[in-house]
PLY file of the C-alpha trace (Angstrom):
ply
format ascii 1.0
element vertex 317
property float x
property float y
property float z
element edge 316
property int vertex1
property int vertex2
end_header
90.70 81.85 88.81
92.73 82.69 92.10
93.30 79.89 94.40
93.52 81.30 98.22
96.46 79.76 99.85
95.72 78.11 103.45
94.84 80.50 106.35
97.80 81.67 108.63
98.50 83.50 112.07
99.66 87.13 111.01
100.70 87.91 114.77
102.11 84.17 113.87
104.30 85.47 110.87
105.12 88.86 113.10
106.64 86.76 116.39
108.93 85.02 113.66
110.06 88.06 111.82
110.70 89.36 115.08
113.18 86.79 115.96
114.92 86.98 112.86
115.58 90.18 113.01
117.05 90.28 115.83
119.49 87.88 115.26
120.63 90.71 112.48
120.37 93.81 114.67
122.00 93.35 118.05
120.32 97.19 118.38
116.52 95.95 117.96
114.22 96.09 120.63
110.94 94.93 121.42
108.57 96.16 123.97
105.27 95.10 124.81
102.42 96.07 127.33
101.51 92.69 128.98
99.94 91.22 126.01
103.12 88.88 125.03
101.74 85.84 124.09
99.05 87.38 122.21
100.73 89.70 120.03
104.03 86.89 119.53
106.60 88.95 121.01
106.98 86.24 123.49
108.68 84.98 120.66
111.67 87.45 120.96
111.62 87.76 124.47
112.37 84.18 124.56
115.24 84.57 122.44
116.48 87.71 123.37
115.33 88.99 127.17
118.21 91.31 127.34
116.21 93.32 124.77
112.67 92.49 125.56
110.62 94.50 127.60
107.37 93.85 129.31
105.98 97.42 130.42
102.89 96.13 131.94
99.35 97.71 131.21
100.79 100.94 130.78
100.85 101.38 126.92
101.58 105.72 126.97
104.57 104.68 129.22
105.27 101.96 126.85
104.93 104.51 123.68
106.77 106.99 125.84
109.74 104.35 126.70
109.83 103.09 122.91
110.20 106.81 121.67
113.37 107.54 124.01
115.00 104.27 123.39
114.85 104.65 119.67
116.18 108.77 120.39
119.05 106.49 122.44
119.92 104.78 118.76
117.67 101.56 118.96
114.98 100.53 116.47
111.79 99.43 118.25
109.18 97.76 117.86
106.36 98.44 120.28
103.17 95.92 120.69
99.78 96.14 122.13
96.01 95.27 120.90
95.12 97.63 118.52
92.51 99.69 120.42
95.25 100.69 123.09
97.94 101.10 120.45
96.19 103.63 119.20
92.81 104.71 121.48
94.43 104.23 124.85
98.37 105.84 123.78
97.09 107.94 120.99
98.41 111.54 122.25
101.29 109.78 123.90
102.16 107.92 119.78
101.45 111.83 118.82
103.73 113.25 121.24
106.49 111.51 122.11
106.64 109.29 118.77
105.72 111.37 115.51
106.64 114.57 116.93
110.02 113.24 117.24
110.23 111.46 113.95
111.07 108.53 116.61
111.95 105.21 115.04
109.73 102.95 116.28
107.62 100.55 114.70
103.89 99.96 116.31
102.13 96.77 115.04
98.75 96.30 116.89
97.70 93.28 116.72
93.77 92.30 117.49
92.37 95.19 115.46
88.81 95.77 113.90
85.47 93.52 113.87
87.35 90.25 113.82
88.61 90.42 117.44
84.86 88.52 118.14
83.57 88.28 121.50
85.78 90.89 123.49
82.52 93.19 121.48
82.57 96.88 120.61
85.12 98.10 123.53
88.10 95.94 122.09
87.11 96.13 118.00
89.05 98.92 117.20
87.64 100.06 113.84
89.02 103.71 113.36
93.04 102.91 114.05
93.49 103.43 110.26
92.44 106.93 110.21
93.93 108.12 113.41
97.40 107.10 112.53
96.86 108.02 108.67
95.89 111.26 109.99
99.38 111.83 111.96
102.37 113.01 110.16
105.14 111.57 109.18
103.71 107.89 110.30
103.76 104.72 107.90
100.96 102.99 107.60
100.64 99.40 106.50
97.66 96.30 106.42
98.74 93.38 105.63
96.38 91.13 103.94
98.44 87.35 104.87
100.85 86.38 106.98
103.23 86.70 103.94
102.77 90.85 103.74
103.21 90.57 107.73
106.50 89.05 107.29
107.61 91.33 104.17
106.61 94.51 105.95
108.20 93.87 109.49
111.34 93.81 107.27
110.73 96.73 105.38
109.70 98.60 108.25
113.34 97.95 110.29
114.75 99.52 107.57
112.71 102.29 107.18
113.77 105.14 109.55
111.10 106.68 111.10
107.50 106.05 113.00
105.07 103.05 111.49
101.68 101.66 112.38
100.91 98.43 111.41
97.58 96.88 111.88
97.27 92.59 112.32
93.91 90.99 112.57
93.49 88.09 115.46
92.04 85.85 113.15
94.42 83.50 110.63
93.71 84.96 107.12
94.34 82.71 103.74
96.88 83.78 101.86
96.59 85.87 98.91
100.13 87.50 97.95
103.32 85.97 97.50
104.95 88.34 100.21
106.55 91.06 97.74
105.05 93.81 99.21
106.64 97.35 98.83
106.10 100.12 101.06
104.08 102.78 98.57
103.23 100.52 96.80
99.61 98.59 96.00
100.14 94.87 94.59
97.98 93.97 91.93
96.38 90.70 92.79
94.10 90.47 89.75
94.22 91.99 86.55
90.70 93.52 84.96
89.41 96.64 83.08
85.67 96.41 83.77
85.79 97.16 87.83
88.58 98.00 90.46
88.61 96.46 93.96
90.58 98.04 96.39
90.91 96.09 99.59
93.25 95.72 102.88
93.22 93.51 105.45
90.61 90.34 105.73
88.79 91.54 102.96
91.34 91.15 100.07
90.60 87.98 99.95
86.52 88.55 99.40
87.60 90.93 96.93
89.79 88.25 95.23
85.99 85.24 95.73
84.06 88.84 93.71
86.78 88.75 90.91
86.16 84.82 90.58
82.32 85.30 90.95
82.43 87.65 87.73
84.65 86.24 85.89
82.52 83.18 85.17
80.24 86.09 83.56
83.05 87.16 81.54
83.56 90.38 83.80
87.20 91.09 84.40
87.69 92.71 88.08
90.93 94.15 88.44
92.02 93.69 93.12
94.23 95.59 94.33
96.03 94.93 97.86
96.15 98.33 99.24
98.66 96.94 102.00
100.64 100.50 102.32
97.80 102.97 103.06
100.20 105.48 104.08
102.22 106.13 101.90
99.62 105.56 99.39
100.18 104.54 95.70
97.71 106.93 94.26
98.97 106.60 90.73
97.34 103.41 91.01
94.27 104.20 92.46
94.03 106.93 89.38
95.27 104.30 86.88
92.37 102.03 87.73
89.99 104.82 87.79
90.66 105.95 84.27
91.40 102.15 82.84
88.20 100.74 84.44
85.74 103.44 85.44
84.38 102.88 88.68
86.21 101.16 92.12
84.62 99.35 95.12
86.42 99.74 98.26
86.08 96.35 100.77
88.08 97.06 104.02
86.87 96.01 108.35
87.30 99.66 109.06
85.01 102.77 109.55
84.10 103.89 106.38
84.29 107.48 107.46
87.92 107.89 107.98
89.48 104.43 106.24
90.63 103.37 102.78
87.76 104.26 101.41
87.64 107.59 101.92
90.95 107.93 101.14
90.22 106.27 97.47
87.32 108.40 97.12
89.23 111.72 97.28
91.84 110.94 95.27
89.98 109.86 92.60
87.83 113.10 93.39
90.77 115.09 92.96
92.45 113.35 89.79
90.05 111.50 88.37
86.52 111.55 89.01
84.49 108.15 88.57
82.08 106.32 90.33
83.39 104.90 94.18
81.49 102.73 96.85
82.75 101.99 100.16
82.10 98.83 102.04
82.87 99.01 105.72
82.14 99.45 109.35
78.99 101.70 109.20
79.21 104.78 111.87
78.63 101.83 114.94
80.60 100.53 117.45
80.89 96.49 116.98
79.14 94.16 119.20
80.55 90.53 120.84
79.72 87.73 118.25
81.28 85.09 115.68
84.27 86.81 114.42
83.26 85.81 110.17
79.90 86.33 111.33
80.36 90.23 112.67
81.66 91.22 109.05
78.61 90.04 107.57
76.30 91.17 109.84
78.21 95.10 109.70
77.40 94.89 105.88
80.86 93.18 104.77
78.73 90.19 103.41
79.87 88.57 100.38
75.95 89.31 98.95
76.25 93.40 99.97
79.92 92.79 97.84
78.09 91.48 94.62
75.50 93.77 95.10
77.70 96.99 95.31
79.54 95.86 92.60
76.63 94.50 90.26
75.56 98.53 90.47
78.89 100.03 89.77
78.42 98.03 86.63
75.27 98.67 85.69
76.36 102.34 86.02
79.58 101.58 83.56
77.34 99.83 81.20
78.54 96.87 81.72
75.64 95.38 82.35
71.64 95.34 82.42
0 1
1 2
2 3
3 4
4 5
5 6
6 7
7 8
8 9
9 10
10 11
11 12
12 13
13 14
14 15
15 16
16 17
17 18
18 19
19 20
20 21
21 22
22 23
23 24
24 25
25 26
26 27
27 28
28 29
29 30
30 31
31 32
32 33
33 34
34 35
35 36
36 37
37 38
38 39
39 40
40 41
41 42
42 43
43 44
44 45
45 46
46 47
47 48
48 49
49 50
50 51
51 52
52 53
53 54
54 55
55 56
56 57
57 58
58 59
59 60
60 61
61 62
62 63
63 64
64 65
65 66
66 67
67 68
68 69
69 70
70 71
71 72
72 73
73 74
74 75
75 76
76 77
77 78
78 79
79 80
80 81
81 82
82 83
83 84
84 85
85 86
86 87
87 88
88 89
89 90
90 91
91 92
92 93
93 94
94 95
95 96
96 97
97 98
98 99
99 100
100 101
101 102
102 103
103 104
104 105
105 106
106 107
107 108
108 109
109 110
110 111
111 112
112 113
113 114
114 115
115 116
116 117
117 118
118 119
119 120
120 121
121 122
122 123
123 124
124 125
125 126
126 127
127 128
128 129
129 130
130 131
131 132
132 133
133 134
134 135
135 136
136 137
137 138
138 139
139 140
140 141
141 142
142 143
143 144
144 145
145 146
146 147
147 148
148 149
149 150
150 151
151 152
152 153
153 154
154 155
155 156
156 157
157 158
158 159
159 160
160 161
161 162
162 163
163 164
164 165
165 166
166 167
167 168
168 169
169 170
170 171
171 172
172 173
173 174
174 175
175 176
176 177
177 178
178 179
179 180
180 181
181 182
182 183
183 184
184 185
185 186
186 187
187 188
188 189
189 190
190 191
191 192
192 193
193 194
194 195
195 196
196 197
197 198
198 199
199 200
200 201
201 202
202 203
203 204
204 205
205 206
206 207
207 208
208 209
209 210
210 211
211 212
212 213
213 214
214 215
215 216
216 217
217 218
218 219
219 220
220 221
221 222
222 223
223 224
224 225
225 226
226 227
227 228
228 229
229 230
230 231
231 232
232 233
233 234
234 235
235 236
236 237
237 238
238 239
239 240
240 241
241 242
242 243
243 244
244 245
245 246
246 247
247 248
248 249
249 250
250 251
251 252
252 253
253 254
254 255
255 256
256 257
257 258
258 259
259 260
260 261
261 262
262 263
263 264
264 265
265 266
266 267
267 268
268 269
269 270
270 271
271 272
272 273
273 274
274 275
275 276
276 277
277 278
278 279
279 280
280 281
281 282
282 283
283 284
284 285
285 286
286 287
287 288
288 289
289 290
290 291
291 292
292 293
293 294
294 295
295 296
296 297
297 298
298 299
299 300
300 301
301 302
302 303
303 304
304 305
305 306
306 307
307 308
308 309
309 310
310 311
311 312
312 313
313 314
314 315
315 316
């Protein structure tokens, strides 16, 4: 069985890695759009003010600012919520960042279903496919607050534009922090079902495996972490070792993981994929845990989705 670690702050774990970093790279900057103590990067403007910069609620300008400072020779990292990282600066991320191959690093904190009771106009559920969608951007998230801290690092020394996407909510941790960029860490061996998950829902994905594996069902989870770039030779290794995948991830299921798993597999392998998600809605205010079930992310629509895929493997009756 997998024992879940305790729950910790990923924007926590990012503030820290922050610091650290730059007490490496006297070149690393960090800007942020008046949202300091939320996102952590209070944390290195404490430490370093010389190289922190507060922008105010301007976050193009800020993506605009980040993009000629990294031109200049710095690496930056560039913070916001998630729905203004990339709703409210999306052309200006475009434009002045990926056009430009500009080395800076976005990590928006506060994204998808779990932000709660700022409702539907703050839960930012399509980030995932907008930045997938742009070239030449990195896409990464992070399960725990261990991934955080293993892909801030991997992302300062990784040249080129990232998106990284934190939840507000503590998550229990579920990896031991060796996370590679292309790569997706198998949590869980199994040959009867694949779970691919990202985000808060790794760990439901990890509470499935458990569930069935008290039936004598093996689940193989995967921890998607690196959506972009993707480790598809994965994704096809699973399809052809175990037949069928279930996708779990707090993200519109039009333009997320999900559909992402479901044409490569088209493509390489065909077999049998359901996606679990944010339905085409906007979210609503509410109980953070609460909101995932109520969007169809309940642990019940999980062993139901899955309890079909095997049915359709033969796995079961």
């Amino acid at each position: 069985m997998t024992a879940l670690g305790p729950a910790a702050s990923l924007r926590d774990a990012y503030g820290a890695a922050l610091v650290e970093l730059g007490e490496r790279d006297p070149g690393l900057v960090v800007l942020d759009a008046d949202l300091s103590g939320s996102t952590r990067t209070q944390l290195f403007g404490q430490r370093f003010p010389d190289r922190f910069f507060n922008v105010g609620v301007m976050e193009p300008t800020m993506m605009s600012i980040a993009a000629g400072l990294s031109l200049g020779g710095r690496t930056v990292f560039a913070s916001t919520f998630a729905v203004f990282a990339a709703g409210q600066a999306y052309n200006f991320v475009r434009q002045s960042v990926c056009y430009n191959r500009a080395n800076v690093k976005i990590v928006a904190t506060h994204g998808g279903l779990l932000v709660g009771g700022d409702g539907g106009t703050h839960q930012m559920v399509e980030d995932i496919g907008l930045m997938r969608g742009l070239p030449g951007m990195t896409v990464v998230v992070p399960s725990d607050a261990a991934t955080t801290r293993a892909a801030t690092f991997a992302l300062a020394e990784r040249n080129g534009p990232a998106y990284v996407r934190l939840t507000r909510e503590s998550l229990p941790t579920v990896t031991d922090g060796s996370f590679r960029i292309g790569r997706a860490a198998e949590l869980r061996s199994g040959n009867d079902l694949t779970v691919v998950a990202v985000g808060a829902l790794v760990a439901r994905g990890l509470e499935l495996a458990d569930d069935l594996a008290r039936l004598g069902i093996s689940v193989r989870v995967l921890d998607a972490a690196s959506v972009k770039p993707f480790d598809e030779a994965a994704i096809l290794k699973a399809a052809r070792e175990t037949g069928a995948i279930l996708v779990l991830e707090e993200h519109s299921v039009l333009t997320g993981v999900g559909a992402l798993v479901a044409a490569v597999t088209a493509e390489g392998h065909p077999v049998p994929v359901r996606r679990i998600g944010v339905p085409d809605l906007f979210g609503e205010s509410g109980d953070p845990w609460a909101l995932l079930d109520r969007f169809g992310m309940s642990m019940q629509r999980i062993r139901d989705e899955a309890w079909d895929l095997l049915r359709l493997r033969g796995r079961v009756e």
